[in-house]
N, C-alpha and C positions, 0 to 999 in steps of 0.2 A: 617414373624416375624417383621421385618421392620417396612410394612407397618402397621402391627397392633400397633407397638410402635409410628409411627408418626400419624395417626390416635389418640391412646389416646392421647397424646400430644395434639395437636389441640384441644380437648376436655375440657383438663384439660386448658388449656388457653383461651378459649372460657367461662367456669366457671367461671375462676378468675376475667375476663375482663368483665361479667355482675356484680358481687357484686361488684368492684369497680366504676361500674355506675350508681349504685343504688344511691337515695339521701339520704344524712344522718338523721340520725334521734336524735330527744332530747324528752328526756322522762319528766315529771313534775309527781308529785304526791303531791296534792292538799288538806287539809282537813279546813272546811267551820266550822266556829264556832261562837257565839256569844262571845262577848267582850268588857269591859269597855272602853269607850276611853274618852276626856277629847279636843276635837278640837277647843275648843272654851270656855275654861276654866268652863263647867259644865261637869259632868259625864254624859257622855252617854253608852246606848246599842246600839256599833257597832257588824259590821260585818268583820271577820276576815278571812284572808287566810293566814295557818301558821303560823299563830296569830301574822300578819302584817295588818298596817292599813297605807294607801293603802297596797293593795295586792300588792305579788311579780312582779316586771319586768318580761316578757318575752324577751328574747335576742338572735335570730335567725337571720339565713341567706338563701336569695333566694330559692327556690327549699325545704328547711328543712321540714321535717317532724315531726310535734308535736303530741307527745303520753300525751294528758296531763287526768290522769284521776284524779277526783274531788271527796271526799267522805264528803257526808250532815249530819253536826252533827248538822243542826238546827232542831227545831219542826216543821220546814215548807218547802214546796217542795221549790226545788232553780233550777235555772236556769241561764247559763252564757252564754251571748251572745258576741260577738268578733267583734267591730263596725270594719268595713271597711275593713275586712280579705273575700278574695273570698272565696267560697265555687265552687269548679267545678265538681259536680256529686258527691256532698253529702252537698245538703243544708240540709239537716236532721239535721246535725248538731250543726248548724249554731246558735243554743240556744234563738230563738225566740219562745215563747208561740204558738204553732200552726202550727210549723216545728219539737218539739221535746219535744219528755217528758220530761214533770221534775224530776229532783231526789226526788225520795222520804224521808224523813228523816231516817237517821242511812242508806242509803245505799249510792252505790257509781254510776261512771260512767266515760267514760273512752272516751274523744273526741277525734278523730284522725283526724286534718288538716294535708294538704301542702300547704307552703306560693308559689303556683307554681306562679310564672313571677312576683313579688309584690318585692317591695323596700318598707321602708319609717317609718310612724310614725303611729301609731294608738292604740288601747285601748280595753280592754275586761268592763262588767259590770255586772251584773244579772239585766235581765230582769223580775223577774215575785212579787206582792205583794209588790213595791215599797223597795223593797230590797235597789235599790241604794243611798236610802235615805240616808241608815247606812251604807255604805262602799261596800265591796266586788269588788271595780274595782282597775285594773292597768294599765301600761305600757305595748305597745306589741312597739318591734324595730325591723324591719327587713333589713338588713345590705344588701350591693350589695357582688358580689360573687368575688374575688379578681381579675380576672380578666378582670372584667368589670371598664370601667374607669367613675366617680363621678365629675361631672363637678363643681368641689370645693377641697381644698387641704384638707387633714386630721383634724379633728377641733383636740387641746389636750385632750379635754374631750368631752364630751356625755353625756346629763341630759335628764330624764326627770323630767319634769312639769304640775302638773295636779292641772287645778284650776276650782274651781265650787261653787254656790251657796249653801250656807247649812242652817239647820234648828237643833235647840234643841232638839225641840219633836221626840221623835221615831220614827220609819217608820209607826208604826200601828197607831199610832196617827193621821198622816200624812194620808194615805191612808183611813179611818174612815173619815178625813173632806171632802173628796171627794166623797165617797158611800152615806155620807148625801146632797149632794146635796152643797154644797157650793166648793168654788176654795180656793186653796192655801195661806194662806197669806203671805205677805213680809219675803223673809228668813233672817234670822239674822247673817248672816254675812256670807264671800265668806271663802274660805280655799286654801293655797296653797300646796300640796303634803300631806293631810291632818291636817295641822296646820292654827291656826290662823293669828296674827298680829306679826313677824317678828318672827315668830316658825320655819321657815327654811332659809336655807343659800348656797351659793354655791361656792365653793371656787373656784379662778382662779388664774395666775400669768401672771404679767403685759407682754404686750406684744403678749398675745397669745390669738388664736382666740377657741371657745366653739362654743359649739352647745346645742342648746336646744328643746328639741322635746315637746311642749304646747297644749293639749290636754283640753277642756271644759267637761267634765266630771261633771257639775251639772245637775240639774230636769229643770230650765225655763229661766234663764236668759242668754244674752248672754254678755260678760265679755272685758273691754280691757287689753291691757296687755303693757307694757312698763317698761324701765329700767333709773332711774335716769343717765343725762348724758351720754349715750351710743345711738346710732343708731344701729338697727337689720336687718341685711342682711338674707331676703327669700331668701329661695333656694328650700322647697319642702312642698307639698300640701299633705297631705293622699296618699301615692304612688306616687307621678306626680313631680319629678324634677319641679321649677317653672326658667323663667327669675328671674336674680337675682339682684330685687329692692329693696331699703333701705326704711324702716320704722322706724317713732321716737316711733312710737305704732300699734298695732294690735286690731281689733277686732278679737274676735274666740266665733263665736257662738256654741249652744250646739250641742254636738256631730264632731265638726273639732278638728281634729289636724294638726300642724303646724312645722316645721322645720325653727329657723332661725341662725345665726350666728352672733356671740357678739365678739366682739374682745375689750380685756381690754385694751385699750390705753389712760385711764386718770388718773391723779394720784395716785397714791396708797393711798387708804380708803376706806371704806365701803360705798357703794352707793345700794338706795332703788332700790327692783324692787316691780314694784305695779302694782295690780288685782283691777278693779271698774267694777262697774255694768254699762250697758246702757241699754237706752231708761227707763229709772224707775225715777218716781219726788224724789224718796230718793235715791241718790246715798250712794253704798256701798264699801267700798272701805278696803284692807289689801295690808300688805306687806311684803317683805321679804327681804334677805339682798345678796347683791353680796359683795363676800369678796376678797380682794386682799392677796394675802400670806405676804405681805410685807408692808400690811395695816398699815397709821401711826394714825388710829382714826377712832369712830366710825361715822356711819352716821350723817347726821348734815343737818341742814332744813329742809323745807315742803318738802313732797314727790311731785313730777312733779306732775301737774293736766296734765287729758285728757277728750276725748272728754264724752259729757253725754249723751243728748237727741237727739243730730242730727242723723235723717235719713241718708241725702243725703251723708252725711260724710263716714259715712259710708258704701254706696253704689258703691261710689265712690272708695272707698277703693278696695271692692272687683274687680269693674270692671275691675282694674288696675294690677290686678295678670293675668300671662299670664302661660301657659304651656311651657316650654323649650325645642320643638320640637327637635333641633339637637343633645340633650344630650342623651346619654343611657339609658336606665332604670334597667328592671331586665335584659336584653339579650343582646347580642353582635349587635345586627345591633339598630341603633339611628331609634327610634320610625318612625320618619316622618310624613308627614302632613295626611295622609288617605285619603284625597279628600274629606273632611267631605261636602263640601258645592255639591259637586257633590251625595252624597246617597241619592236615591230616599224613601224616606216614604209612607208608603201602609196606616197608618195612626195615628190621632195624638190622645192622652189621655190628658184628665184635671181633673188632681186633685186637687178639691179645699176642704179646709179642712173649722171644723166647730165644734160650740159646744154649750154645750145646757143641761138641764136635761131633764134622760130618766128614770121613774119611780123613783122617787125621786134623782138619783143620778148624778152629773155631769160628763160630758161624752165627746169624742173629736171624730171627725170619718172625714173621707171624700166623698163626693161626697155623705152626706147625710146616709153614713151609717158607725154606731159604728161598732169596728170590737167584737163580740165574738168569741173565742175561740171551735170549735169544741171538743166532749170528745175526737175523737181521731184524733193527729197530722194530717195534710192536708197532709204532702210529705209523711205519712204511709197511707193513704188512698188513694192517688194517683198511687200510686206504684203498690201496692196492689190490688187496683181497687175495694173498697170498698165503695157501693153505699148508699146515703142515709146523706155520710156526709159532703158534701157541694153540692150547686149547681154552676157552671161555668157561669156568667152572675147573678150574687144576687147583683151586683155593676153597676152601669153605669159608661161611658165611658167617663160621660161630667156631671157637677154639673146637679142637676133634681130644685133644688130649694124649695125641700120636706123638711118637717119636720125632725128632726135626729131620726133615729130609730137603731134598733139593727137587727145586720145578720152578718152570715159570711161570710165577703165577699171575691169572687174571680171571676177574671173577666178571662175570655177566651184572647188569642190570636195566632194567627200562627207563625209556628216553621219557625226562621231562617228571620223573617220578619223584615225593619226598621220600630219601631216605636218611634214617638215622644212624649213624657210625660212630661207637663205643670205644672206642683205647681203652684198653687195661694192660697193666703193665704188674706180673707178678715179681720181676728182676730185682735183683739189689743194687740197680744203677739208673738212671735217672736213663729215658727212653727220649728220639727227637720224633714226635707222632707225625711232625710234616714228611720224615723218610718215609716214618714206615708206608704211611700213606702211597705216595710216590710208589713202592718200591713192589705195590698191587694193582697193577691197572686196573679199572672199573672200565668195560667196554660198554656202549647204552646202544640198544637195539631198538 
């Protein structure tokens, strides 16, 4: 009798002790709408989640489990993609054109991520039909686990900041001057958290230091970012703690996001933060307003100019960001170096991208081939083992120097293998190398 009672016991504690090791979980419930919006002082047909423009924040921590399902009240299949979140044995997910169906309209769908090992800053969008012309993206934050230590004190607050190039016309509009063969013209003007020229604001009090997680979230251009009279303390890169060096300004091209920290130590007033375009002969330029609680007036002079056309400026920029090997990240032991200069590579990929019209219409592809879309997703036919709808090798390995044509492409590799993958970009427009990427399946055998 005993031992049968200490037996359950053990049992019944063994139970307890896996659901409390289970990760927790955050549910969303999503509904996709079209919507008047006004970003730039004309009426537009945005796109809504929740009937929020930008869509909601997500707001999780390490290890969480997100139940987020999405129901499409548009006339058009939709699709959300989740820039810079792993996907680990279920890219299906992952809401890429060609990893995962679209929603249909009037139905729903229901994504199940884990942020497993990830910290940081990052962004959801729809992917399919130029959707993200009209809106539909937001904020993703995913916080370290409390007892993991953040090589930085607690900022008082936590923004995000999503600034991007925009346009008037529609998305249909928009996508229509592309299927005819012609490129994008000049967007009319940048937007900060979906507003125009000092349409948003963000309050602080003197003395304390913020945090601002800056996300580019436009279709082409890449953007600088700076704050009148304040210097910006980097600290983290899309997941990657950085060394933490001060910047009077930032580039953030399409598709980064950025973590830096703003401490208000000037005097109390309102002071501009301003978004410009680069590398463009028209610069574009908005702003927004950092506000002191204890503000004695409002802004006052030219907003700080930055940099416009310089390359090297910006190159320089980047080279200058370092990864913060000895800090923590998502897990208790500090990353460490990898011996990265010691991994042997079996071999290396070049992708160089490319564009061109292909039957009338203007088209982007790499290594020479546009990517079309299989009718059915590449990770359900892989899976599944359904032959017929791609081939493994329809892509080379190295530019060919061909004409641009259309295929799906996906290129073969071995399971578990180092390899090395080149982006070069010979275009006159600044390339997002996480598309192009995407937009090549690597299959690993």
């Amino acid at each position: 009798m005993q031992l049968n009672l200490a037996i359950g016991l053990v049992s019944v504690l063994a139970f307890a002790f896996s659901i409390q090791a289970e990760d927790p979980y955050r549910f969303f419930n999503w509904n996709v709408t079209y919507g008047d919006i006004y970003p730039l002082g004309v009426r537009q047909q945005g796109i809504l989640i929740n009937g929020q423009f930008p869509g909601p924040d997500i707001h999780c921590i390490t290890n969480d489990n997100l139940i987020i399902n999405v129901f499409n009240s548009l006339n058009q299949p939709f699709l959300i993609t989740w820039n810079g979140i792993q996907q680990r044995r279920n890219s299906f997910v992952d809401g890429v054109y060609g990893t995962t169906c679209p929603i249909p309209p009037g139905k729903n769908y229901t994504y199940i991520l884990q942020v497993k090992d990830q910290i940081g800053s990052f962004y959801y969008f729809p992917s399919l039909a130029f959707h993200k012309a009209a809106g539909g993206f937001g904020g993703i934050r995913i916080l370290s686990r409390p007892r993991i230590p953040v090589p930085f004190p607690d900022p008082e607050g936590d923004y995000t900041v999503l600034i991007g190039d925009w346009y008037k016309s529609n998305h249909t509009k928009l996508k229509a001057i592309l299927d005819s063969g012609r490129k994008l013209p000049f967007p009319d003007g940048i937007l900060i958290n979906g507003r125009g020229p000092n349409g948003v604001s963000f309050n602080v009090e003197q003395g304390k230091t913020y945090r601002l997680r800056i996300s580019n979230v436009g279709l082409q251009n890449s953007l600088n970012f700076r704050i009148q009279g304040h210097k910006m303390k980097l600290v983290e890169v899309e997941g990657t703690h950085t060394l933490q060096a001060t910047y009077s300004s930032l580039d953030v091209h399409v598709g980064q996001s950025y973590s830096i920290l703003v401490t208000a130590n000037q005097p109390a007033k309102d002071y501009y933060i301003v978004v410009s375009s680069r590398f463009t002969s028209k610069i574009l330029t908005t702003t927004g307003i950092l506000k002191y609680s204890n503000s004695a007036g409002p802004v006052s002079g030219p907003p700080p100019a930055g940099p416009t056309t310089q390359i090297d400026w910006s190159l320089n920029q980047a080279r200058s960001i370092r990864t913060n090997l000895t800090a923590s990240g998502p897990r208790p032991n500090p990353q460490g170096s990898y011996h990265y200069g010691m991994v042997k590579t079996s071999r290396t990929i070049r992708l160089s991208s490319s564009a061109g019209q292909v039957s009338g219409k203007q088209r982007y592809g790499i290594n020479s081939v546009s990517f079309v879309p299989a009718d059915t997703p590449l990770k359900l036919a892989d899976y599944f083992n359904i032959e017929g709808v791609f081939r493994a090798g329809s892509i080379s390995s190295n530019p060919t120097g061909a004409s641009l044509y259309l295929d799906t492409s996906v290129m073969g590799a071995d399971f578990r293998a180092y390899v090395e993958i080149v982006f070069e970009n010979p275009e006159n427009i600044v390339e997002n190398t996480s598309v192009i990427f995407i937009e090549s399946l690597i299959t690993c055998n």
